[in-house]
Backbone as JSON Lines, residues from 0, in Angstrom:
{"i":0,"aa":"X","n":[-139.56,-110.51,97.86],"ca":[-140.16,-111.8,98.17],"c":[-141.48,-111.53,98.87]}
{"i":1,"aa":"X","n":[-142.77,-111.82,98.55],"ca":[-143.97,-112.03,98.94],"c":[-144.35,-113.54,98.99]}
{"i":2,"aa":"X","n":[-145.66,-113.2,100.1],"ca":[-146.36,-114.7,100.21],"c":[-147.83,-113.75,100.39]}
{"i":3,"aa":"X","n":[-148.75,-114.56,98.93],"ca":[-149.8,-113.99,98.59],"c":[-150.85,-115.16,98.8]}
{"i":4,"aa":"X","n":[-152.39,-114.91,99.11],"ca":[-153.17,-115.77,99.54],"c":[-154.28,-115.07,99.12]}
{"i":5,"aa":"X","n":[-154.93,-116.05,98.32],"ca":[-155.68,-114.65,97.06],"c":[-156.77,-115.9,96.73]}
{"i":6,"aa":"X","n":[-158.09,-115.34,97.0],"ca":[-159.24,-115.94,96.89],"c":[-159.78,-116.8,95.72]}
{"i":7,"aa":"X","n":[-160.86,-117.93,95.94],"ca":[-161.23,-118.42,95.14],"c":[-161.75,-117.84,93.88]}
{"i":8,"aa":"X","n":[-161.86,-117.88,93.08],"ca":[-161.54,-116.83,91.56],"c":[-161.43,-115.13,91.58]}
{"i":9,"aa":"X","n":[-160.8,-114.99,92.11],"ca":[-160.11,-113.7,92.29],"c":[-159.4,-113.52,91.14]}
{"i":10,"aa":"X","n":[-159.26,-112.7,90.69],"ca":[-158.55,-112.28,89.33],"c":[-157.22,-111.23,89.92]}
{"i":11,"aa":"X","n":[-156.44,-111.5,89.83],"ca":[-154.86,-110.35,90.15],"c":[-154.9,-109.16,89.03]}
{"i":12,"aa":"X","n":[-154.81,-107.87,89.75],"ca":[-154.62,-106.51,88.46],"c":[-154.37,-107.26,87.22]}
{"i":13,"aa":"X","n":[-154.13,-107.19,85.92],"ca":[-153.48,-107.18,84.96],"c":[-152.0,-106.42,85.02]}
{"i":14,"aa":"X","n":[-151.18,-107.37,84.47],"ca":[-149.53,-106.29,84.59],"c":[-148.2,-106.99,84.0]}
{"i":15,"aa":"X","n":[-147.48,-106.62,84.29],"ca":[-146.5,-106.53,83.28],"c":[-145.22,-106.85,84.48]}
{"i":16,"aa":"X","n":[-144.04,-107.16,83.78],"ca":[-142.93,-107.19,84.71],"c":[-141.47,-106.34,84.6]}
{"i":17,"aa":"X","n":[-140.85,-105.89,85.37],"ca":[-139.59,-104.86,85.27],"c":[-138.17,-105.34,85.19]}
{"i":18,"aa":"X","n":[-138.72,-107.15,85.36],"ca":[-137.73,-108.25,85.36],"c":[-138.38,-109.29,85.87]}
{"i":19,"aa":"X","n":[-136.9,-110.26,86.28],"ca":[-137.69,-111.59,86.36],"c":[-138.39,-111.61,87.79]}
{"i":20,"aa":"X","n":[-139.65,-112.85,87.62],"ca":[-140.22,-112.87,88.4],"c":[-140.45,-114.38,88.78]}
{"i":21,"aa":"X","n":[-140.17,-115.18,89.59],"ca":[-140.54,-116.78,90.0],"c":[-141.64,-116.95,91.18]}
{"i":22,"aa":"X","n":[-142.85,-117.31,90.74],"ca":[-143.94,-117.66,91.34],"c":[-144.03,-119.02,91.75]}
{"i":23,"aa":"X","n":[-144.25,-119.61,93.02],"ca":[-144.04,-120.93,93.43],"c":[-145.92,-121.28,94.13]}
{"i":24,"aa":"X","n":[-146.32,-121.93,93.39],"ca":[-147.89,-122.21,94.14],"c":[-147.29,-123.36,95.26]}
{"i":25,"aa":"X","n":[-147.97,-122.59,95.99],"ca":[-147.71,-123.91,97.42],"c":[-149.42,-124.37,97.87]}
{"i":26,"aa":"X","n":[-150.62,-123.72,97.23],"ca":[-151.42,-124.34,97.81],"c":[-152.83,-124.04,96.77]}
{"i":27,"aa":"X","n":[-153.7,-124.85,95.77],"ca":[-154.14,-124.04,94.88],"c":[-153.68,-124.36,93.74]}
{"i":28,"aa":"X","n":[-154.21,-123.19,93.29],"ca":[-154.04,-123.27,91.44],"c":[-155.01,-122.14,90.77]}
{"i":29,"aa":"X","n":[-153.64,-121.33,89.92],"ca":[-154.21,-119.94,89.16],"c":[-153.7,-120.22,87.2]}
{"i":30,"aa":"X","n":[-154.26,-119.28,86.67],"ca":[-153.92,-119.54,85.14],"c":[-153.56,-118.43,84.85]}
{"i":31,"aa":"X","n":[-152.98,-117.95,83.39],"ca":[-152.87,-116.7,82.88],"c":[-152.81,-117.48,81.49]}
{"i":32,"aa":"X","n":[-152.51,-116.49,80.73],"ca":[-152.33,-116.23,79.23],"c":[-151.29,-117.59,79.02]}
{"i":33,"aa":"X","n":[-150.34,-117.8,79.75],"ca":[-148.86,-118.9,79.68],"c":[-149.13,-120.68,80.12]}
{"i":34,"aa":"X","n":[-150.79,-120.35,80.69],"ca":[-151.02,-121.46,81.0],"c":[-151.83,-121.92,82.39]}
{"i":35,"aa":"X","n":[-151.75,-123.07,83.24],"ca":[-152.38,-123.34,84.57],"c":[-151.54,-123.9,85.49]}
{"i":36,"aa":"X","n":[-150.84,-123.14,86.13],"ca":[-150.27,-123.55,87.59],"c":[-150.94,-124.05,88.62]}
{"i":37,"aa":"X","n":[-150.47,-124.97,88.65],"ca":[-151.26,-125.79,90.64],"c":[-149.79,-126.45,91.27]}
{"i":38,"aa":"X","n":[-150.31,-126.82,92.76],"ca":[-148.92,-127.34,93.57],"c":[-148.25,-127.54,92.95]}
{"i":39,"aa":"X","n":[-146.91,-126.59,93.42],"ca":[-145.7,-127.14,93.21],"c":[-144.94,-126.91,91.87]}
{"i":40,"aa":"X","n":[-145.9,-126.31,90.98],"ca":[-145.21,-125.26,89.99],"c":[-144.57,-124.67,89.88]}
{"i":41,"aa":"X","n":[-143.95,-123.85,89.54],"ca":[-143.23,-122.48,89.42],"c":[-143.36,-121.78,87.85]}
{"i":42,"aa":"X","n":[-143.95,-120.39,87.66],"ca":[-143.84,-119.79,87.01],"c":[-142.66,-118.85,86.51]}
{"i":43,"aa":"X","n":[-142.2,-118.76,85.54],"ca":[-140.82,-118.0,85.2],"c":[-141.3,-117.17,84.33]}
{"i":44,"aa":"X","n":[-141.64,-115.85,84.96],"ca":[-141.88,-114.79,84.1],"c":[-140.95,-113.09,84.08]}
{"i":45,"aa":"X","n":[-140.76,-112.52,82.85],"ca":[-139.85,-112.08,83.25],"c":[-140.57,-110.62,82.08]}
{"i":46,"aa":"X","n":[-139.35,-109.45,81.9],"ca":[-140.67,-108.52,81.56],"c":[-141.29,-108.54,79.97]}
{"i":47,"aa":"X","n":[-140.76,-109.84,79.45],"ca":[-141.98,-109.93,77.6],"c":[-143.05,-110.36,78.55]}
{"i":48,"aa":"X","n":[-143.64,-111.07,79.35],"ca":[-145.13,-111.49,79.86],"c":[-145.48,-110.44,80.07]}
{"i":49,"aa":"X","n":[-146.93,-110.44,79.88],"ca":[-148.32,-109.53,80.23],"c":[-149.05,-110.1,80.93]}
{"i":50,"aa":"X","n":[-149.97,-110.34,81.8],"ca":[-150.42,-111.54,82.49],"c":[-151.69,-111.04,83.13]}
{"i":51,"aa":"X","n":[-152.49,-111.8,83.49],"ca":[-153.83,-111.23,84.74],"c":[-154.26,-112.98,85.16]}
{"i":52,"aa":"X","n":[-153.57,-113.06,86.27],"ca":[-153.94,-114.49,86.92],"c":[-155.05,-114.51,87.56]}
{"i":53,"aa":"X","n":[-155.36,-115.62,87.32],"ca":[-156.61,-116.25,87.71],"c":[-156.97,-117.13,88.2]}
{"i":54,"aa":"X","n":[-157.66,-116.69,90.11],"ca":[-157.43,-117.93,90.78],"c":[-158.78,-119.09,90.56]}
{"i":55,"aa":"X","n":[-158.49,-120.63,90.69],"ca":[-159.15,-121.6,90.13],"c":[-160.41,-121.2,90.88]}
{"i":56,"aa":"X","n":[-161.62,-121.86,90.67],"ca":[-162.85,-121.63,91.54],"c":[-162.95,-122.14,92.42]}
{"i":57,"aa":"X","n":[-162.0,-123.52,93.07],"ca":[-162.08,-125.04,93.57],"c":[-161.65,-124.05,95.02]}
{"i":58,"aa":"X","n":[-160.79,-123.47,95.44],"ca":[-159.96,-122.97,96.45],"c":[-159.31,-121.52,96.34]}
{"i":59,"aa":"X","n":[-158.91,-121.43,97.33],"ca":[-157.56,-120.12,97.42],"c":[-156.81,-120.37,96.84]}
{"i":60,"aa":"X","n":[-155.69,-119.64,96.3],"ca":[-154.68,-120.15,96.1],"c":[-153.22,-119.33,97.11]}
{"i":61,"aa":"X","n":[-152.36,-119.92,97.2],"ca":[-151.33,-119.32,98.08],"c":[-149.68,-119.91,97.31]}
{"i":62,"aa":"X","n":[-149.1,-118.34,96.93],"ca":[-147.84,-118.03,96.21],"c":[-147.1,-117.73,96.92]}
{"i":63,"aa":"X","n":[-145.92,-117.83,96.52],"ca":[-145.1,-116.98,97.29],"c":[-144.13,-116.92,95.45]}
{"i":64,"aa":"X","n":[-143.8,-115.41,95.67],"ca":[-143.03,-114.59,94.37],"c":[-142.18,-114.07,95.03]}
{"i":65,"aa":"X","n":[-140.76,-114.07,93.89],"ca":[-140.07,-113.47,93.9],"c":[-139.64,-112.57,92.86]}
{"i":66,"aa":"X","n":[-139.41,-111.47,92.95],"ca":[-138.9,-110.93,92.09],"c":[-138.13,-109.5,91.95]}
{"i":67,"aa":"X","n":[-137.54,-109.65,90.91],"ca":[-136.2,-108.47,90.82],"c":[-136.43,-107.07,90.95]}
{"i":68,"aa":"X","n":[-138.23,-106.41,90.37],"ca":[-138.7,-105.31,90.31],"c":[-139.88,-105.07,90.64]}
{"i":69,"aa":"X","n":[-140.92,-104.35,91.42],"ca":[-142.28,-104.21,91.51],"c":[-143.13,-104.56,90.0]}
{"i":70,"aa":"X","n":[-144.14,-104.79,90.19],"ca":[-145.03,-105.01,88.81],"c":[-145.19,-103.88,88.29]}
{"i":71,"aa":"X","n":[-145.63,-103.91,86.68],"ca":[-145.89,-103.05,85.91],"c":[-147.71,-103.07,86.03]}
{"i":72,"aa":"X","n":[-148.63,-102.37,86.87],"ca":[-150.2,-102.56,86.47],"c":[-150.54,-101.75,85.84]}
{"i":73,"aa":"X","n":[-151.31,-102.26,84.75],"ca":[-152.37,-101.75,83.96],"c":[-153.18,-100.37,84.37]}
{"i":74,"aa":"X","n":[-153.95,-100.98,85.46],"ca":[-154.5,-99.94,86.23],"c":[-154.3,-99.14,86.84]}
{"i":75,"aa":"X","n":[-155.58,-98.19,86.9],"ca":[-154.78,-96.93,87.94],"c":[-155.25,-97.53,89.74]}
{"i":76,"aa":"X","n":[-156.05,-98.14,89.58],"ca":[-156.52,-98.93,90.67],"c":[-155.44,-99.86,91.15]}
{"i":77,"aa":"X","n":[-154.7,-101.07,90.54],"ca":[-153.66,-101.11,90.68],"c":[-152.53,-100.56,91.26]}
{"i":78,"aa":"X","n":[-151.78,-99.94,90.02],"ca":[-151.0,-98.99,90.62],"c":[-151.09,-97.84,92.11]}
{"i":79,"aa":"X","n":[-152.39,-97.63,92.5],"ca":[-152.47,-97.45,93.96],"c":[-152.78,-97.93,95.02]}
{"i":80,"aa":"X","n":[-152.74,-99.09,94.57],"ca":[-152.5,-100.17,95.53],"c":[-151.27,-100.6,96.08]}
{"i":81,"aa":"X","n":[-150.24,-100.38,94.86],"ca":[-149.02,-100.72,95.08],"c":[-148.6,-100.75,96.37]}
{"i":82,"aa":"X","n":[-147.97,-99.33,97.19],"ca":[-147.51,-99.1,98.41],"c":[-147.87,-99.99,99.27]}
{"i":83,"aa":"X","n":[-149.19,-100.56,99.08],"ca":[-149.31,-101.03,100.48],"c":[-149.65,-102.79,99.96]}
{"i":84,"aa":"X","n":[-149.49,-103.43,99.13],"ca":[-149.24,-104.29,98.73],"c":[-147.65,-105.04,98.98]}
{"i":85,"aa":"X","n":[-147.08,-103.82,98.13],"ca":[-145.31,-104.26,98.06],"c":[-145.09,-104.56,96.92]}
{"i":86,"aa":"X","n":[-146.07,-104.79,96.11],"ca":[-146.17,-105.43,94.82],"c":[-145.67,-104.37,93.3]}
């Protein structure tokens, strides 16, 4: 379980999932490939998604995720980020 607070168009690594994952926007609004989340959404992604969210230009946005396995990133930039993310 994380609570993420991720800048006005900030783009998240690109990545993948190891299982399911439920994203709840509590403040904001981001998009991916599946579509555009704002308040009060919830995303249900699980590991067929590929994704690179994208926060709106208007605001921050602020998530809180849950999920069953760390992300799968693309990157190697990413991926060493991990540890100290949690992600």
């Amino acid at each position: 379980l994380r609570l993420l607070r991720i800048a006005a168009g900030r783009k998240m690594p690109d990545h993948g999932h190891g299982g399911a994952e439920l994203t709840l926007v509590i403040e904001g609004a981001y998009s991916d490939v599946t579509g555009t989340y704002r308040r009060g959404d919830v995303q249900d992604a699980d590991e067929a998604i590929e994704h690179q969210p994208i926060v709106d230009k208007g605001g921050e946005c602020v998530c809180l995720i849950a999920s069953e396995h760390p992300a799968r990133f693309k990157t190697l930039a990413g991926r060493l980020s991990q540890p100290w993310t949690g992600m």
